[in-house]
N, C-alpha and C positions, 0 to 999 in steps of 0.2 A: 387843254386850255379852252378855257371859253370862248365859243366862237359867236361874234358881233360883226359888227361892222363900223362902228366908230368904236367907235366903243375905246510876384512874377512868380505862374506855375513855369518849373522848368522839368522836363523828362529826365529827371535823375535824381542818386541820393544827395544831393550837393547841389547850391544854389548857384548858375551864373548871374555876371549881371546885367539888369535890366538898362534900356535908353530909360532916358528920361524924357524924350523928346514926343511931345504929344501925339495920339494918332501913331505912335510907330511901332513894327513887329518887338516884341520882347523876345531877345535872343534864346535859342533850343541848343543845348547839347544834342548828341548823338541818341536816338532813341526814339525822336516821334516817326522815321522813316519805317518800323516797325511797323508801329499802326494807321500808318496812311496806305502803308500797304498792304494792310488788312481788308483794304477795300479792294473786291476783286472782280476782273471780269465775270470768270467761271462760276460766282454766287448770284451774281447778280444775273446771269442767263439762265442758270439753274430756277433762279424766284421768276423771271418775269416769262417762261414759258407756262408757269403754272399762270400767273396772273392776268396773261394775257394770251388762254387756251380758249378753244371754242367750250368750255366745260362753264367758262363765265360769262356767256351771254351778253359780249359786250358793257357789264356791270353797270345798267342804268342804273339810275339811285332810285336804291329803296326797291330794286328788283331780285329775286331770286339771287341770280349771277352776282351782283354785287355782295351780296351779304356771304355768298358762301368764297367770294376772295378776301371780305376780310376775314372770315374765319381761318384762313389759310395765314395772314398776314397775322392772327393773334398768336392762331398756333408757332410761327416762326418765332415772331417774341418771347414766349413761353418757352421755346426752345433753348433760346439763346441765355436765360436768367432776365429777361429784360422784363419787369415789373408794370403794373399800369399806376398812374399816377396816385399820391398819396394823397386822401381828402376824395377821391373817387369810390367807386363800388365794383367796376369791374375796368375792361377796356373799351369799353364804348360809353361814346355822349349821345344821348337818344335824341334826335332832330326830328320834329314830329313834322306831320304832311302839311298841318294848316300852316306852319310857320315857312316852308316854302311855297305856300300857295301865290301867284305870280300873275295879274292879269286875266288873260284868256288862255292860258297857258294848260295844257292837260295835267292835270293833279297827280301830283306823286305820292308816293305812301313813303308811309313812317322809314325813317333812314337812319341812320348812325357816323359820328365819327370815330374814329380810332385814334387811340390813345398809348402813349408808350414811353417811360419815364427814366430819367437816371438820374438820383440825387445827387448836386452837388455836396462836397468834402467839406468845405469854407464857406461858402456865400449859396446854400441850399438856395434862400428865397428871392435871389434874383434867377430869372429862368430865361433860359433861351429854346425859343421855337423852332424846327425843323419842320418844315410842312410839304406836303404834297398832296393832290388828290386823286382817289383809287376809283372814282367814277370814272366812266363814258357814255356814250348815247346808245347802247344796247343794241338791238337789232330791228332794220328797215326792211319791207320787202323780202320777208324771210333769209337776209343775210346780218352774220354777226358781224357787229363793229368791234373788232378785237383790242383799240386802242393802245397797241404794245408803246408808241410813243409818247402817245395823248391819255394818260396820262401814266401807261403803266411803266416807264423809265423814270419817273421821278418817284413813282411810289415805291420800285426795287432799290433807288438811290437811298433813299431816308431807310429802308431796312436795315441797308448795308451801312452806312454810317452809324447808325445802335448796334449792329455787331463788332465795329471796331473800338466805337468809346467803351462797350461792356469788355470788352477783352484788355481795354486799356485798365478799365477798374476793377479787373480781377486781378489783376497785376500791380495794383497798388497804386494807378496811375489817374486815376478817375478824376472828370471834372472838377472844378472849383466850384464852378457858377450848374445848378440844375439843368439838364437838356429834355423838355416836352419833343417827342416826336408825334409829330400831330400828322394824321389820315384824314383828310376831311372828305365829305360828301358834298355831292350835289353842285359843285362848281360848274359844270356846263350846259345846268339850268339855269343859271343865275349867281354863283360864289355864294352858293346858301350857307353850306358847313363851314365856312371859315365864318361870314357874319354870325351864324350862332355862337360860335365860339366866342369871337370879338366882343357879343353881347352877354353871354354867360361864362365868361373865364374862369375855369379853376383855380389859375391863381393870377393875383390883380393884374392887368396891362401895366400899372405902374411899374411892378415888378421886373415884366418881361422886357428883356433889355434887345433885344433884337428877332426877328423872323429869317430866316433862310429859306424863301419858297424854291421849289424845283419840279416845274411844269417843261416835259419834252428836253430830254438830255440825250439823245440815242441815236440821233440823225444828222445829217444835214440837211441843208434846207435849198430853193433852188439858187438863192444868189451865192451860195458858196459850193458849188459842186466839187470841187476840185480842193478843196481845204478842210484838213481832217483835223485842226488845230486850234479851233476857234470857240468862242462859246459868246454868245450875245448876255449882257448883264445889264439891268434895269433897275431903276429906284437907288439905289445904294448910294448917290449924293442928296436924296432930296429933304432924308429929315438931319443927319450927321455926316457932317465933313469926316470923321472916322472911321466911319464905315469903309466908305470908299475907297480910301486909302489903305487899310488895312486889307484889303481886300486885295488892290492892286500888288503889295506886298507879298503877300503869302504866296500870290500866284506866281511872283517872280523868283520868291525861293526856293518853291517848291513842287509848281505843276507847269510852267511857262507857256499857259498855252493864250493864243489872241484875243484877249477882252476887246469884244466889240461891242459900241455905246449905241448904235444904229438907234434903238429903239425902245432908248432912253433921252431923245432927243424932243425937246416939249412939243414940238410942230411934227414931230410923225404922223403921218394922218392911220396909222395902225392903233397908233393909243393902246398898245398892251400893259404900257404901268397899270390901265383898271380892269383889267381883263383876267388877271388869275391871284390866285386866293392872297397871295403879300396882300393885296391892296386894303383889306379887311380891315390889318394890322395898324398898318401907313396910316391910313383914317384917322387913327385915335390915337397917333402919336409912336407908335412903334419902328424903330426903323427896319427897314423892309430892303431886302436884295431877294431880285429875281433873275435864276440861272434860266437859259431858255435855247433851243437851237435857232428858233428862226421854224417858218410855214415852209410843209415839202409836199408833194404832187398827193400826198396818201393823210394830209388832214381830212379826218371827220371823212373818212372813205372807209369802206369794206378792207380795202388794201394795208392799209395801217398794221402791218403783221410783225412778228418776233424775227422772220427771215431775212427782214430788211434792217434792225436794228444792228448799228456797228458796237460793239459790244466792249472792247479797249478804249474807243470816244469814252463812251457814256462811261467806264470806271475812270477815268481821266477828269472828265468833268464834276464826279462823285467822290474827285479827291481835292479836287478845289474848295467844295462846299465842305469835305469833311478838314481839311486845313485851317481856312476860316473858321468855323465851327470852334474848332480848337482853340484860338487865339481867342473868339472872344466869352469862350467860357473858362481861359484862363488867364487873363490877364487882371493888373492888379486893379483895374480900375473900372465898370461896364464904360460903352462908351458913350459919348455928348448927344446929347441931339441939340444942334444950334442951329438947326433949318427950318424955315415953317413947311416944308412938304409938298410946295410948288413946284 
C-alpha cells in the first residue's frame, strides 16, 4: 500500500429462485462451496514464497525484480488456461517512465501492468475488476524489502481467485459478467498503474461494473493482535448502497469473518480510501471495495517476510473477495451506483 501520510447465475443444472428484493444475495444451491474452496492456503504460500523471495529484489517498479515476478505471475496464468484479455496483444499494459514521472521524485523506468482475463458466458461486456499491485520499494541500504504483505498477499489473492473462477469454467460453471484480473504497477510511487489503467481502459469504465482491490490480506495489524478473524473494508458504501450490502451478505453466508469499517470512516485521519489502487477506479465512477488488514510493526521494513504471513487468514480473507466476486458477476442485474463517492 502506498505509504503517505494524509494521504440469477445459480451453481447447478436447474434454476432456484432468486429475492427480488434489491441489493440482496441471489440464493446458491449446493456447489459453489467447491470452488470457494478452491481458494487455498497451500497455493497461495506456494505463489507468495516465490513472489516475495529475495530472488525479486523487493520488485520496485520497473526494476529487474519486478519484471521477473511478473513473469512468474504470467507463467502461472498460462498455466492455469487463464488467457490475457481480448482486444490486447499480450499480458502486459506498457506503463512508460514519463507518465510516472512525479515531482522531484527519482525517475522510474518503463513498467507494466499485468493483465488476466475470464470471459463472461452472458453479459461478456460488462467486466468486473480484481486488482492488486505486485510492486514494492525494492531495496535500501543493501537490504531487500521483500513485501510478502505489501503487496505480495494481495497479489497471491487475485491468482488464486482466477484459479478458482477457471476451474469454475472448465466445469461449465463460468461467470456471467467478464472478470479483468488486473496486476498493476507502481502504486507505491504514487497509484501509477491503476491511473493508467483508469486513463487507458481496455474496456470502457462505463462497462466495468465494480473493482475488488486487495492491498495486505496476510497479517494482523497492531490494534488487533489477538484477533484472527477480522478484515478491515473500505469504499464499499461510497458510490453503491449494493455494494455494501452485498458484501456484508456473502460474508455472513459464507466466510463470517469481522468486517471492520475503522477506515472507512470519512474523518480517519489515515485516509486510506486514497491511498491504494480502488481509488483510481472510485474517481471515475466505479464502485470500489477495498479488503486491507490494517498497518503492522514490518510496513515498508526489511522485515515484511513470507515467515510472518498467516496463511489460513489470508485464504479466508481471499474467500470473501472470491464470494463477492461471485455474486457480482452473477447476478441478474450489475449493481447501482446511487452515491456520489463522498
Amino acid at each position: 500500500m502506498k505509504k503517505i501520510l494524509i494521504s440469477c447465475f445459480v451453481l447447478s443444472l436447474t434454476f432456484a429462485s432468486c429475492t427480488s428484493q434489491k441489493g440482496a444475495v441471489a440464493h446458491k444451491t449446493v456447489g459453489i462451496d467447491q470452488y470457494i474452496n478452491a481458494v487455498e492456503a497451500s497455493n497461495l504460500k506456494t505463489n507468495l514464497y516465490v513472489i516475495a523471495s529475495d530472488e525479486m529484489q523487493g520488485r520496485n517498479t520497473g526494476e529487474p525484480g519486478q519484471k521477473k515476478a511478473g513473469e512468474y505471475i504470467i507463467n502461472q496464468y498460462k498455466k492455469l488456461g487463464v488467457p490475457y484479455p481480448k482486444g490486447a496483444t499480450s499480458y502486459y499494459q506498457k506503463v512508460p517512465s514519463e507518465y510516472m514521472k512525479k515531482g522531484f521524485a527519482p525517475k522510474l523506468n518503463d513498467s507494466e501492468n499485468i493483465w488476466a482475463y475470464i470471459e463472461g458466458s452472458e453479459k461478456p461486456d460488462e467486466i468486473l475488476v480484481i486488482s492488486a499491485h505486485y510492486d514494492h520499494v525494492g531495496m535500501k541500504n543493501g537490504e531487500i524489502y521483500n513485501g510478502a504483505d505489501d503487496d505480495g498477499s494481495g497479489t497471491v489473492a487475485v491468482m488464486e481467485l482466477a484459479k478458482a473462477f477457471m476451474k469454475a469454467k472448465k466445469e461449465g460453471h463460468g461467470p456471467k459478467r467478464s472478470i479483468l484480473f488486473l496486476h498493476v504497477t507502481g502504486e507505491e510511487h504514487g497509484l501509477h498503474g491503476s491511473r493508467y489503467y483508469s486513463e487507458h481502459p481496455l474496456f470502457p469504465l462505463k462497462n466495468t461494473i465494480a473493482d475488488i482491490n486487495i492491498d495486505m490480506i496476510g497479517r494482523r495489524d497492531n490494534l488487533n493482535p489477538n484477533d484472527n478473524n477480522y478484515i478491515y473494508v473500505i469504499g464499499s458504501d461510497r458510490l453503491s448502497s449494493e455494494l455494501h450490502t452485498i458484501n456484508e451478505e456473502v460474508n455472513k453466508k459464507y466466510v463470517q469473518l469481522r468486517l471492520d469499517y475503522k477506515y472507512n470512516d470519512r474523518n480517519d485521519p489515515e485516509q486510506i480510501y486514497y491511498r491504494s489502487d480502488h481509488y483510481n477506479f472510485a474517481k471515475n465512477g466505479v464502485p470500489a471495495i477495498f479488503f486491507f488488514n490494517g498497518i503492522h510493526d514490518d510496513y515498508h521494513k526489511p522485515t515484511d517476510e513470507v515467515e510472518k504471513i498467516e496463511f489460513d487468514l489470508l485464504a479466508k480473507r481471499a474467500k470473501l473477495a472470491f464470494a463477492l466476486a461471485w455474486e457480482l458477476a452473477n447476478r441478474d442485474q450489475r449493481i447501482v451506483v446511487d452515491k456520489d463517492g463522498k
